[in-house]
Residue frames relative to the residue before (quaternion, step in Angstrom):
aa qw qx qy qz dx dy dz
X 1.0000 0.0000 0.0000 0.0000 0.00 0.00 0.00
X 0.4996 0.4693 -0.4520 0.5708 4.23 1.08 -1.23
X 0.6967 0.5495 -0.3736 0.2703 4.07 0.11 -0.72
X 0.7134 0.4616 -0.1580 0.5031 3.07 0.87 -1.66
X 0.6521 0.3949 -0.4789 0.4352 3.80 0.93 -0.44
X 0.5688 0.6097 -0.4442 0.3276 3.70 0.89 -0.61
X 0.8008 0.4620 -0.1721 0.3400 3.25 0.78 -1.37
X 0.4147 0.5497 -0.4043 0.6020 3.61 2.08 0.04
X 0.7474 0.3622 -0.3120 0.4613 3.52 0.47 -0.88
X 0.3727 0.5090 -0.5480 0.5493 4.05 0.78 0.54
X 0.6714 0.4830 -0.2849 0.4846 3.48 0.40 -1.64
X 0.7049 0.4911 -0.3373 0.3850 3.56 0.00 -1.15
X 0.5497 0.6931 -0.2140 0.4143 3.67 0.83 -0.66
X 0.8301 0.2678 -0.0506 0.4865 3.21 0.58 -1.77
X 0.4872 0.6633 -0.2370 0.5162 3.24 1.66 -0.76
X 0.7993 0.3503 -0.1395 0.4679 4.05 0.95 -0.82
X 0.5768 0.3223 -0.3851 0.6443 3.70 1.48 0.29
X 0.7426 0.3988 -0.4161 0.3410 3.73 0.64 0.11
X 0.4655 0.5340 -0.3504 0.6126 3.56 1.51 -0.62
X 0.5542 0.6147 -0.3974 0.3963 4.23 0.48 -0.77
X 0.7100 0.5259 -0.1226 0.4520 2.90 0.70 -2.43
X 0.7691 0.4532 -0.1437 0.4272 3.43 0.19 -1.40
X 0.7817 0.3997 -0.1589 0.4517 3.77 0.55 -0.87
X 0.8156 0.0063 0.0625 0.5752 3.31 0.49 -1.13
X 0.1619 0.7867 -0.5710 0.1698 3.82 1.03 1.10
X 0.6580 0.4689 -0.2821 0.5174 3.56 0.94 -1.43
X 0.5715 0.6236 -0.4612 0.2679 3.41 0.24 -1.19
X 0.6470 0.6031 -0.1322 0.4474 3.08 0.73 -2.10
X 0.6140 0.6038 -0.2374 0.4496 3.67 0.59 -1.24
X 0.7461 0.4490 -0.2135 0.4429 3.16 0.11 -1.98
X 0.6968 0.5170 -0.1911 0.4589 4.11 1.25 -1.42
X 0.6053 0.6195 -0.2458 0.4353 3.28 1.21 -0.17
X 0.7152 0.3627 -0.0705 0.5932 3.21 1.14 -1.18
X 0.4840 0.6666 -0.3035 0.4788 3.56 1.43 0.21
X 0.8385 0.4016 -0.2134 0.3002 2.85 0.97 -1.54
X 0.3399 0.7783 -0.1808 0.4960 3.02 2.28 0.10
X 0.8068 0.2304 0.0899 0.5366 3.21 0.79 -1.40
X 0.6291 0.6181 -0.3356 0.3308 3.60 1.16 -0.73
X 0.4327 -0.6621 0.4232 0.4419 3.39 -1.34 -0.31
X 0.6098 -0.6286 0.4281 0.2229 3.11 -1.73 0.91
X 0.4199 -0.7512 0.4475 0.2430 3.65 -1.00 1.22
X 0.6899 -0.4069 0.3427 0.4909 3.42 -1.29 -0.27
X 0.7129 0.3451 -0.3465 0.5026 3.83 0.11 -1.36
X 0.5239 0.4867 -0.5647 0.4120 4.35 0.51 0.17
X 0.7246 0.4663 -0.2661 0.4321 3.47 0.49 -1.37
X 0.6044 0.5078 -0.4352 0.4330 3.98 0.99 -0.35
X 0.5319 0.5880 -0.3577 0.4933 3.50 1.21 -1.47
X 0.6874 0.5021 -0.4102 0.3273 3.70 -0.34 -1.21
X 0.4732 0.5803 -0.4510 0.4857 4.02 0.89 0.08
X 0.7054 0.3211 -0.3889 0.4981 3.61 0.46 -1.00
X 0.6531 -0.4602 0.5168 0.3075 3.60 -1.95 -0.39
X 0.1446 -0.6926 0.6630 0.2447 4.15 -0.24 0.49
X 0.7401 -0.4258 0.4598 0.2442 2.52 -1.92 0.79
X 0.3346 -0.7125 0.5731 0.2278 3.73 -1.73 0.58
X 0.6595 -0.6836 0.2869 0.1243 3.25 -0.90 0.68
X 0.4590 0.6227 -0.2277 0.5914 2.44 1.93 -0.76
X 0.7006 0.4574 -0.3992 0.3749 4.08 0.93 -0.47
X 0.5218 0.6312 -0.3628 0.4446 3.13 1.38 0.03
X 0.7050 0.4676 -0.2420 0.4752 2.73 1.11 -1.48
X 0.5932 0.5011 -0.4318 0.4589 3.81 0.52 -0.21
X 0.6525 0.6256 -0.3003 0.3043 3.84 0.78 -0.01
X 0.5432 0.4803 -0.2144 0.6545 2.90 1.99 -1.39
X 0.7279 0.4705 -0.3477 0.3575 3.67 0.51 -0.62
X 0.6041 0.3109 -0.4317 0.5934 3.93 1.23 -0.31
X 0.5439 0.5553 -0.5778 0.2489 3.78 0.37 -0.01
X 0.7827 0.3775 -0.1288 0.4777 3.35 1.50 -1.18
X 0.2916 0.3893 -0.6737 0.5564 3.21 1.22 1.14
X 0.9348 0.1948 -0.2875 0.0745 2.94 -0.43 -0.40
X 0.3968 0.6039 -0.4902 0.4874 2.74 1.22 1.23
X 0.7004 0.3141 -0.3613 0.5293 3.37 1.23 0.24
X 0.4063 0.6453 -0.4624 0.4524 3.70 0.61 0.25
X 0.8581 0.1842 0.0518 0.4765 3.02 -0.04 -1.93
X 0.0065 0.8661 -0.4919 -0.0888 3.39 1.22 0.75
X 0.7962 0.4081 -0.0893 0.4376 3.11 1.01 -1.65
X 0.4819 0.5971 -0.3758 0.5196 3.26 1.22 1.05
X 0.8298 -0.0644 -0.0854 0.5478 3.05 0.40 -1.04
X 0.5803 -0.6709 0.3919 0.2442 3.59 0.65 1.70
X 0.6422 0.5146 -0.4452 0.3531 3.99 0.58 -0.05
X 0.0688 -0.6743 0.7206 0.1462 3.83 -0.75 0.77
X 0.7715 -0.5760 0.2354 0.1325 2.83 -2.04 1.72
X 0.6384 0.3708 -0.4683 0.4855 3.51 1.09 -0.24
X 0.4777 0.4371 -0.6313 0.4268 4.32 0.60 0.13
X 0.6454 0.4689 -0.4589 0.3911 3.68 0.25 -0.52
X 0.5420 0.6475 -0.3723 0.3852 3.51 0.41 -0.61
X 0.7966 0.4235 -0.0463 0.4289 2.99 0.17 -2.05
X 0.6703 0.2637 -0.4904 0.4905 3.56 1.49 -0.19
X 0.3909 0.5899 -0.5474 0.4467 3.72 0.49 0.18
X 0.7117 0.4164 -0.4050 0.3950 3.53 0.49 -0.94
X 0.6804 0.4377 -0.3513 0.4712 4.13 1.02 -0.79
X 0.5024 0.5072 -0.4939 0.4963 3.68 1.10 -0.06
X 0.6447 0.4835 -0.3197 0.4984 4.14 0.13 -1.09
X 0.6225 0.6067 -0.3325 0.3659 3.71 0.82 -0.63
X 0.8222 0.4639 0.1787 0.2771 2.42 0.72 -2.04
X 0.3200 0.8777 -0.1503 0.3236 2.98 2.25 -0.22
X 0.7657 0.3487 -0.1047 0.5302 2.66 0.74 -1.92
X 0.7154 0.4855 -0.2792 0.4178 3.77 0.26 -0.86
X 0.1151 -0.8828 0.4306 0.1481 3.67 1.02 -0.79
X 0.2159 0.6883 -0.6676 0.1840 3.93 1.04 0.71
X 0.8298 -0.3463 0.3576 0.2524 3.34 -1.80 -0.23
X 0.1213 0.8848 -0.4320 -0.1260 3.83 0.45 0.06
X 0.3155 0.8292 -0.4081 0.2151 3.62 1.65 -0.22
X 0.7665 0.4990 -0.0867 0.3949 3.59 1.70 -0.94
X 0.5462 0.5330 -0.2650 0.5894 3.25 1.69 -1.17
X 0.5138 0.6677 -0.3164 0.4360 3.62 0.79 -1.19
X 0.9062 0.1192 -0.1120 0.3898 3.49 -0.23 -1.05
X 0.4327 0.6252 -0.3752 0.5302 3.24 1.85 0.30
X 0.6191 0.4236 -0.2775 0.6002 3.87 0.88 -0.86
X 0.7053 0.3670 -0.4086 0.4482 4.02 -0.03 -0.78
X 0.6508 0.5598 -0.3746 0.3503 3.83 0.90 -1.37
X 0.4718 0.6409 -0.2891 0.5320 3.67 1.46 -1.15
X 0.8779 0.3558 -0.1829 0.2629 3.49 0.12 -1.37
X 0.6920 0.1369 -0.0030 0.7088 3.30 1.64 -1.51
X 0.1769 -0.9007 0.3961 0.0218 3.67 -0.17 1.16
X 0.7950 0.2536 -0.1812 0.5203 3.46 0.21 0.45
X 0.5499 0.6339 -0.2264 0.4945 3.43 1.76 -0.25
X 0.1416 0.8566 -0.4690 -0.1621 3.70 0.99 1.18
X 0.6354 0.6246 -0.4262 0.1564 3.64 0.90 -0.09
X 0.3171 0.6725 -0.4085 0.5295 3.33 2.22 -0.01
X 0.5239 0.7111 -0.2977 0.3623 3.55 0.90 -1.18
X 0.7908 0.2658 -0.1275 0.5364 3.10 0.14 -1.71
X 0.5724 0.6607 -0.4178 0.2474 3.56 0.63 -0.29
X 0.6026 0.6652 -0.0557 0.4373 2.99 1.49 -1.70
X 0.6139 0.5667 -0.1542 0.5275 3.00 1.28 -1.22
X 0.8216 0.4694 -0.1310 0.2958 3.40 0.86 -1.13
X 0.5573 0.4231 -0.1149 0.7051 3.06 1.99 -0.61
X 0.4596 0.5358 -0.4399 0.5552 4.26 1.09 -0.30
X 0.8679 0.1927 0.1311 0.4387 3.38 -0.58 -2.14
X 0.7522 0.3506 -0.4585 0.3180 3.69 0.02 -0.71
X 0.5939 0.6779 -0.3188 0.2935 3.47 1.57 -0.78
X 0.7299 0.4116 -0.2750 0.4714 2.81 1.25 -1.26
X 0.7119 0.4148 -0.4173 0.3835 3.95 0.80 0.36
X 0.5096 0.5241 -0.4863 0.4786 2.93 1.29 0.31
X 0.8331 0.3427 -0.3159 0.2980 3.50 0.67 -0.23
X 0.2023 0.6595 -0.4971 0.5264 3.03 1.95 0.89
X 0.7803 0.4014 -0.3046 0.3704 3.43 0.38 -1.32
X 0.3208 0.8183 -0.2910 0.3779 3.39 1.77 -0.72
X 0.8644 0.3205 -0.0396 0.3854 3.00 0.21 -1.43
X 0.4578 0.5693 -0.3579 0.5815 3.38 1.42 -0.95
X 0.8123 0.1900 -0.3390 0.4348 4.00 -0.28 -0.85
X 0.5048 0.5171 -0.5171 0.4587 3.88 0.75 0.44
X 0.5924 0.5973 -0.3307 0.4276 3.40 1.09 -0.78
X 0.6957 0.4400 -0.2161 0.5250 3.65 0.77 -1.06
X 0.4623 0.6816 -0.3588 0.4393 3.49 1.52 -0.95
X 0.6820 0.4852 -0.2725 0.4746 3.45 0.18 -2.25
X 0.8155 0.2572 -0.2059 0.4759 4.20 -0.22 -1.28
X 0.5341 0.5654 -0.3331 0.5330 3.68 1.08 1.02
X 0.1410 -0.8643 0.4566 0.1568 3.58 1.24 -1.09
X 0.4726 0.5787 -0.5148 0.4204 2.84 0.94 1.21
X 0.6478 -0.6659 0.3136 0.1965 3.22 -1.17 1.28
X 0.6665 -0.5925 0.3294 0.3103 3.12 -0.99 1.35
X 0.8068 0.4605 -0.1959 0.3142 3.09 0.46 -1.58
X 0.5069 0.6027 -0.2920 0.5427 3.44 1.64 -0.71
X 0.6516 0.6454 -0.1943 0.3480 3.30 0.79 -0.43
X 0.6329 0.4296 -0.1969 0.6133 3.07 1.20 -1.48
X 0.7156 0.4290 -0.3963 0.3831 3.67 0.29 -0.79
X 0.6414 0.3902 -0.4850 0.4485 3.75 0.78 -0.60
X 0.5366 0.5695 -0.4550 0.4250 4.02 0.88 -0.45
X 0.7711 0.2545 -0.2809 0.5117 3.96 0.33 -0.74
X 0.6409 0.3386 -0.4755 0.4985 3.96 0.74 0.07
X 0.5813 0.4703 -0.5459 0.3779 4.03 0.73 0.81
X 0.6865 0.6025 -0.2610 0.3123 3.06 1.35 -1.01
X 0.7619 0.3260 -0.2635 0.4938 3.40 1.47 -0.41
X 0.2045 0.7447 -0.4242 0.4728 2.99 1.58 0.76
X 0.8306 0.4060 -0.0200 0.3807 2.80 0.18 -2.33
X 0.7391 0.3718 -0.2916 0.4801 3.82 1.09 -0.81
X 0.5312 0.5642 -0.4735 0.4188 3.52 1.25 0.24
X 0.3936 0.7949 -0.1502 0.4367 3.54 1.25 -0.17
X 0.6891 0.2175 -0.0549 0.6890 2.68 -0.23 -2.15
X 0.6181 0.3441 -0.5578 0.4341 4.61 -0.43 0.01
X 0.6395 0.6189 -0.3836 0.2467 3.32 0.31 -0.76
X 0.8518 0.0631 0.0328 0.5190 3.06 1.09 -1.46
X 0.7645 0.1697 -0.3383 0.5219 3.94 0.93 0.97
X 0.0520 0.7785 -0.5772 0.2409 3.68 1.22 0.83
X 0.6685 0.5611 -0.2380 0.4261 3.73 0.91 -1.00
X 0.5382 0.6366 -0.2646 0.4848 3.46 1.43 -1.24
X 0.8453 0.2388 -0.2283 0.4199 2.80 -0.13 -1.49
X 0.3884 0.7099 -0.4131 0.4178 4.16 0.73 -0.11
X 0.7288 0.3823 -0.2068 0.5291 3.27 0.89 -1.74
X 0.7890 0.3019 -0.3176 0.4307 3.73 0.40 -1.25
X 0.3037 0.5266 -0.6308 0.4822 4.57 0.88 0.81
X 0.7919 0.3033 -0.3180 0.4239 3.36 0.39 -1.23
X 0.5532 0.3319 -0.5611 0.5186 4.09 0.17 0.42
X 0.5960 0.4737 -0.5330 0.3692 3.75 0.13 -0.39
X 0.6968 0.4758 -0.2792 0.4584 3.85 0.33 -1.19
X 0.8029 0.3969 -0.2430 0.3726 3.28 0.87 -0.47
X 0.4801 0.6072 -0.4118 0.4809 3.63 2.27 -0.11
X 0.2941 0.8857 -0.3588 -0.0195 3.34 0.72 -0.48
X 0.7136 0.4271 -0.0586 0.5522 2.79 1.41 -1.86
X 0.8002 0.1772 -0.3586 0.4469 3.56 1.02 0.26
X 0.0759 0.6945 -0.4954 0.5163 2.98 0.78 1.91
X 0.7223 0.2312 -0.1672 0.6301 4.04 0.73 -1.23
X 0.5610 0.6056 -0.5002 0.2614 3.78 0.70 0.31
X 0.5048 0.5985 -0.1739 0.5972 3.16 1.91 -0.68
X 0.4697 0.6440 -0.5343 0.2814 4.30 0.32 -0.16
X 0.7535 0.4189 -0.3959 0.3164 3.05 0.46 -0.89
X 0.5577 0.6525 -0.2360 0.4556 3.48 1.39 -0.90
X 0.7456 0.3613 -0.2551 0.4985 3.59 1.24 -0.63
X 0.5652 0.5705 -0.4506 0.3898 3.45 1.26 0.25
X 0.5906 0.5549 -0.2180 0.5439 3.22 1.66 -0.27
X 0.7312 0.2638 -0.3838 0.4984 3.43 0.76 -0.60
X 0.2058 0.7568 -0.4990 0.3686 3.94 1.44 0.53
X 0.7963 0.3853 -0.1033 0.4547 3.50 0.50 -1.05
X 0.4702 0.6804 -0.5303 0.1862 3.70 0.78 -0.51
X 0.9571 0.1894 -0.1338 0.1738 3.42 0.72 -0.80
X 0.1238 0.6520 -0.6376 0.3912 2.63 1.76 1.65
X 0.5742 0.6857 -0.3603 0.2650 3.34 0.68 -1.29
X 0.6533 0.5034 -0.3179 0.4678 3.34 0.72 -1.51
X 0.7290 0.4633 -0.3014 0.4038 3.80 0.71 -1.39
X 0.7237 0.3631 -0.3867 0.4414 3.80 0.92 -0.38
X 0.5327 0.4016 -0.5559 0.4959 3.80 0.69 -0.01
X 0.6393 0.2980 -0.5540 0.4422 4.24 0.42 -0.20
X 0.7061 0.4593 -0.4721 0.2598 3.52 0.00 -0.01
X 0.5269 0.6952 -0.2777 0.4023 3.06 1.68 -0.93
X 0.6924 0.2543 0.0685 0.6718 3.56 1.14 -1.82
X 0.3170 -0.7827 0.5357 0.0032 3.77 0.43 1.43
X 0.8188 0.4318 -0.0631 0.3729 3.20 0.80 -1.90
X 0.5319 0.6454 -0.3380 0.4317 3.45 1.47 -0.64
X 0.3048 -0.7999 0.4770 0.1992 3.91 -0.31 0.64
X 0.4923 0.7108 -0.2244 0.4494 2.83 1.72 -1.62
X 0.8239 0.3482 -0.2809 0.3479 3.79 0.18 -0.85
X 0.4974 0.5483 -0.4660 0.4845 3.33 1.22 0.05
X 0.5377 0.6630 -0.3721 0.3645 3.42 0.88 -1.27
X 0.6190 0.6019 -0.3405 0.3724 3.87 1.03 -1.19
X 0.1029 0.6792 -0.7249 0.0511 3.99 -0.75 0.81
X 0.7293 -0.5558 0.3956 -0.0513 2.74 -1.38 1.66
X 0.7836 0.3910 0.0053 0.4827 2.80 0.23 -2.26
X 0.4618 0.5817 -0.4477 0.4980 3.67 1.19 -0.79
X 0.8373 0.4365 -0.1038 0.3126 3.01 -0.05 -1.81
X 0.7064 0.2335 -0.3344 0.5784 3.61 0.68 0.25
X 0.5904 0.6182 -0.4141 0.3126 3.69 0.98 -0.06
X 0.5076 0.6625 -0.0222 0.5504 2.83 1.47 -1.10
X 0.7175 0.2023 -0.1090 0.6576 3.75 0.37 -0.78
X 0.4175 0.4383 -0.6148 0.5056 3.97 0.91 1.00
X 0.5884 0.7082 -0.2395 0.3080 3.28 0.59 -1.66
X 0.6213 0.6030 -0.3716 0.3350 3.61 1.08 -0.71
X 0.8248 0.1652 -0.3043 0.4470 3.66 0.63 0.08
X 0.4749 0.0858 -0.8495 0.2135 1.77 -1.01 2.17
X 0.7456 0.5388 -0.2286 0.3186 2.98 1.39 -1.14
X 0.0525 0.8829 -0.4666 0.0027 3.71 -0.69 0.58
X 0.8529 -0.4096 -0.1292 0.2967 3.25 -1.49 0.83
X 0.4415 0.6922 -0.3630 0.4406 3.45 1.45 0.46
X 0.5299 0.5948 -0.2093 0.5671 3.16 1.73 -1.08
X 0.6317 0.5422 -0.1635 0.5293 3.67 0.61 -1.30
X 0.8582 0.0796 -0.2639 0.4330 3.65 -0.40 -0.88
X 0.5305 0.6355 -0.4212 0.3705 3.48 1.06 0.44
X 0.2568 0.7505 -0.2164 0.5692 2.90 2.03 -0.19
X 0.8626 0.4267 -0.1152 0.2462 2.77 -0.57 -2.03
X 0.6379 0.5386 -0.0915 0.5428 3.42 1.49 -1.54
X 0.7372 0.3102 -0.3361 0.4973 3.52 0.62 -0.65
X 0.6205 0.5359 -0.4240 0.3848 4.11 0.81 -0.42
X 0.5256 0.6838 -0.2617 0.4333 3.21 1.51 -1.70
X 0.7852 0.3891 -0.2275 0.4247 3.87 0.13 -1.56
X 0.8596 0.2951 -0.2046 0.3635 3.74 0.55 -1.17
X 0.6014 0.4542 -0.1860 0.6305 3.64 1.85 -0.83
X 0.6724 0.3095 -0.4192 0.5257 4.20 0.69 0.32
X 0.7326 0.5836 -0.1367 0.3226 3.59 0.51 -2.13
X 0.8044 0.2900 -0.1270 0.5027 3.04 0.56 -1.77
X 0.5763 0.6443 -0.3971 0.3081 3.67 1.12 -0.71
X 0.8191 0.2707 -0.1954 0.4665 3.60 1.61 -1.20
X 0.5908 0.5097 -0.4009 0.4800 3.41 1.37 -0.35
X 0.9083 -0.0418 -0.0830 0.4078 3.62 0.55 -0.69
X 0.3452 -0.8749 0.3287 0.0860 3.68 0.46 1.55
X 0.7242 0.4726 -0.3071 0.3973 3.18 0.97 -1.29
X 0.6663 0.5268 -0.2571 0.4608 3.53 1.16 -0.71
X 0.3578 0.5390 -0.4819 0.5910 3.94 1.45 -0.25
X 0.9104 0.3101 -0.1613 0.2213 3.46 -0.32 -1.42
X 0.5134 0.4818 -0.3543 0.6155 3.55 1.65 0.37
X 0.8008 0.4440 -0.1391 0.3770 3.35 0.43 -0.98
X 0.7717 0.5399 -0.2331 0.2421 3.43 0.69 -1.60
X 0.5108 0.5227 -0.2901 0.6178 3.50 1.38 -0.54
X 0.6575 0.3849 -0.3875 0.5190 3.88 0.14 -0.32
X 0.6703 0.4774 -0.2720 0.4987 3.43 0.66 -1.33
X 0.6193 0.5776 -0.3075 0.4338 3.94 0.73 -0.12
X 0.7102 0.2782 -0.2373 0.6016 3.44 1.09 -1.23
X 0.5935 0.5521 -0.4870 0.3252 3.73 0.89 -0.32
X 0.6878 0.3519 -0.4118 0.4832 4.12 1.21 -0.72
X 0.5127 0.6451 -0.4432 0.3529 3.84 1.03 0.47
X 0.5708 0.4726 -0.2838 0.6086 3.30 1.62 -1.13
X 0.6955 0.4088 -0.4233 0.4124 4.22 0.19 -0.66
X 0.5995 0.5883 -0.3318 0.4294 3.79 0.79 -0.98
X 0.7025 0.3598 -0.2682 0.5523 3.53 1.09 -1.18
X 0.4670 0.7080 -0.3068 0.4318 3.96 0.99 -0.33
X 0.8472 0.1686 -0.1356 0.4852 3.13 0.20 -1.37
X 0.4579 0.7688 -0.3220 0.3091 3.37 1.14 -0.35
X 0.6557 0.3608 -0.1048 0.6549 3.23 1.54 -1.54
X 0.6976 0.4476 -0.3340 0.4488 3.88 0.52 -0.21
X 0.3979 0.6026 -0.3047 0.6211 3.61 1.75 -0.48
X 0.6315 0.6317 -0.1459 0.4253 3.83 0.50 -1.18
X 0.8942 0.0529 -0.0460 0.4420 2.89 0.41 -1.18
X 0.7093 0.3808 -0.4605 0.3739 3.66 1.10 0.17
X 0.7324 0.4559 -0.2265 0.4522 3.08 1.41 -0.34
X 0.5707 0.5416 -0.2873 0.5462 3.73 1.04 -0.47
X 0.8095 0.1668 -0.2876 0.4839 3.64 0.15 -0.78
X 0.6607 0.6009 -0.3176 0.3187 3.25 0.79 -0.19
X 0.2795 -0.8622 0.2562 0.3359 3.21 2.06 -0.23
X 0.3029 0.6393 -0.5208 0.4778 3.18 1.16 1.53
X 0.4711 0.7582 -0.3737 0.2520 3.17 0.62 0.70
X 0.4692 0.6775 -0.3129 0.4722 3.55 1.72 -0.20
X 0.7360 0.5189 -0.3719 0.2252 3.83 0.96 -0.24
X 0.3995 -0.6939 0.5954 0.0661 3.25 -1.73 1.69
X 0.0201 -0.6896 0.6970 -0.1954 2.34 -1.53 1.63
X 0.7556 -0.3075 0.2977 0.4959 3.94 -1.10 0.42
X 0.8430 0.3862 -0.1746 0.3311 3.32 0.40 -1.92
X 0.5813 0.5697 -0.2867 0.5053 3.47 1.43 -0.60
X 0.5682 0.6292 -0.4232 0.3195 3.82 0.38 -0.91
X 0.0180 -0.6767 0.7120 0.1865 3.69 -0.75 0.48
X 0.8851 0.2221 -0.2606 0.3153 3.34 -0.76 0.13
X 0.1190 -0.8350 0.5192 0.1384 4.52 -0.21 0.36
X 0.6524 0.6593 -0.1398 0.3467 3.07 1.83 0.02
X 0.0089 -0.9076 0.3506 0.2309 3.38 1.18 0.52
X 0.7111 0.3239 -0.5325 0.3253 3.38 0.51 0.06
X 0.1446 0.7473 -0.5860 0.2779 3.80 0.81 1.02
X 0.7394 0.4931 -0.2743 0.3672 3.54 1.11 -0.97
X 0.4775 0.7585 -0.3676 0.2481 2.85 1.27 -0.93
X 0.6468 -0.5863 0.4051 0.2717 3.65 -1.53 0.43
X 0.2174 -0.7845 0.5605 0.1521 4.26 0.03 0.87
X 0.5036 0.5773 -0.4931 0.4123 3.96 1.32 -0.32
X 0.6252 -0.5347 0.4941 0.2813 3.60 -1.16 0.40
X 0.8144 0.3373 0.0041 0.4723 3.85 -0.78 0.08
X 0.7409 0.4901 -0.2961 0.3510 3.37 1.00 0.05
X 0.3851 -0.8204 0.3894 0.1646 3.54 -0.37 0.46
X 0.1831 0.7450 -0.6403 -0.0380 3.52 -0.52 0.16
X 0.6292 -0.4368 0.5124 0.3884 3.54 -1.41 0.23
X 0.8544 0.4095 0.0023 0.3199 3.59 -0.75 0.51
X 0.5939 0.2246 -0.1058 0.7652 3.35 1.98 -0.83
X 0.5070 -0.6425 0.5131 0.2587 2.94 -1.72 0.90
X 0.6561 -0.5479 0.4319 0.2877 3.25 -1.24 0.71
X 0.1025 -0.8243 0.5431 0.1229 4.07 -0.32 0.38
């Protein structure tokens, strides 16, 4: 399964700059050169009262990142042009958003082998950057049709982040040590999967020639790729509880409410998005702490059970025995 999610997330990759390219290249084009030339909405023309952010504060971020990649050289094992070059797959990679958590540590492991804290670096400045600045934008977005000031903004965004990553060292610094050292060590079943990714290489020309093919068919446009193999990476940990909970909450508010009642999709549904982002992140950390550290964490219920099947556990090796499973 650690294999099969890697090798979806290869797929997932190539699958999301061709389905991008191929589907919604012009669009993207045509919105680009608009925003240049187009006309300017209300909630822009309110915003334009506050001060925007300088560039230079950005720019002071990339510069302490590469101090300190040259300071602590021999710490954190990354020289300043791997940083670079992952900045350069983050700026890439922005716009299309596919998974990069895998290419990432596939392209440093390739480059600096045995060296997993380069690893996680790479990784961290490749992929986490570029979803953090997915997420970036998304609360500027809510920010802009809010009217709250840019600059106020950024600063509560970089006093969470060092909030939050003081934390997360504090308490899984070990984790992530242990799971560098399954990554360095998945390697070799990584090239067992090629042939399978040379096939799932193509899925979404396919998709684009059966819409050209079947013009009239709505249904095939509807088909995303990238969904569909991103998603089916995602499966370990997450599983089919995770999925049709999914299914039920996109189905009711993004099918039902979108055609039966519109005006309320479009007032509501964005809020109603960042609001199950704020509870997920909520209970998550309140889950944590009364029940995790407190070692109340062992209780079974329906909703918790992964598995109703007992002979899931059972042994798949020939010749072995267990009480309970049949013998193969």
């Amino acid at each position: 399964m650690f294999a099969l999610s890697y090798g979806l997330s290869f797929a997932t990759v190539v699958a999301t700059l061709t389905h991008v390219l191929l589907f919604n290249g012009k669009d993207i084009y045509g919105r680009f050169r608009a925003s240049y030339k187009g006309k300017i909405d209300i909630h822009t023309k309110l915003m334009r009262k506050y001060k925007d952010i300088p560039s230079w504060w950005f720019h002071a971020i990339l510069a302490l990142s590469l101090l300190l990649c040259t300071v602590l050289k021999s710490q954190v094992q990354l020289p300043w042009w791997a940083l670079i070059f992952a900045c350069a797959i983050a700026l890439i990679f922005t716009l299309p958003s596919p998974g990069l958590n895998v290419i990432t540590e596939y392209i440093i492991g390739l480059i600096f082998p045995g060296k997993p804290i380069a690893n996680v670096c790479f990784k961290t400045y490749g992929y986490i950057s570029m979803s953090q600045a997915v997420s970036f934008l998304q609360d500027f977005k809510l920010g802009h049709y809010m009217k709250i000031p840019p600059r106020s903004m950024f600063v509560v965004q970089l006093v969470g982040t060092f909030i939050a990553s003081t934390i997360n060292m504090a308490s899984a610094c070990d984790l992530g040590f242990s799971r560098t050292k399954v990554i360095l060590r998945s390697s070799r079943k990584l090239w067992c999967i090629k042939l399978v990714l040379l096939r799932r290489r193509y899925s979404t020309s396919i998709s684009v020639a059966a819409a050209q093919i079947i013009p009239k068919t709505e249904l095939v446009k509807l088909i995303n790729i990238p969904v569909l193999l991103g998603a089916t990476a995602a499966m370990p940990p997450a599983n089919t509880l995770n999925f049709n909970s999914w299914i039920v909450v996109g189905f009711v508010f993004n099918f039902l409410i979108f055609r039966y009642r519109k005006k309320w999709w479009q007032r509501y549904n964005y809020v109603l998005s960042a609001a199950l982002d704020a509870g997920l992140a909520f209970m998550g950390v309140f889950i944590h702490l009364f029940f995790g550290l407190t070692h109340h964490d062992n209780i079974s219920w329906w909703g918790n059970v992964e598995e109703y099947c007992d002979l899931a556990n059972c042994p798949t090796a020939k010749g072995i025995q267990v009480h309970g499973c049949p013998l193969l």
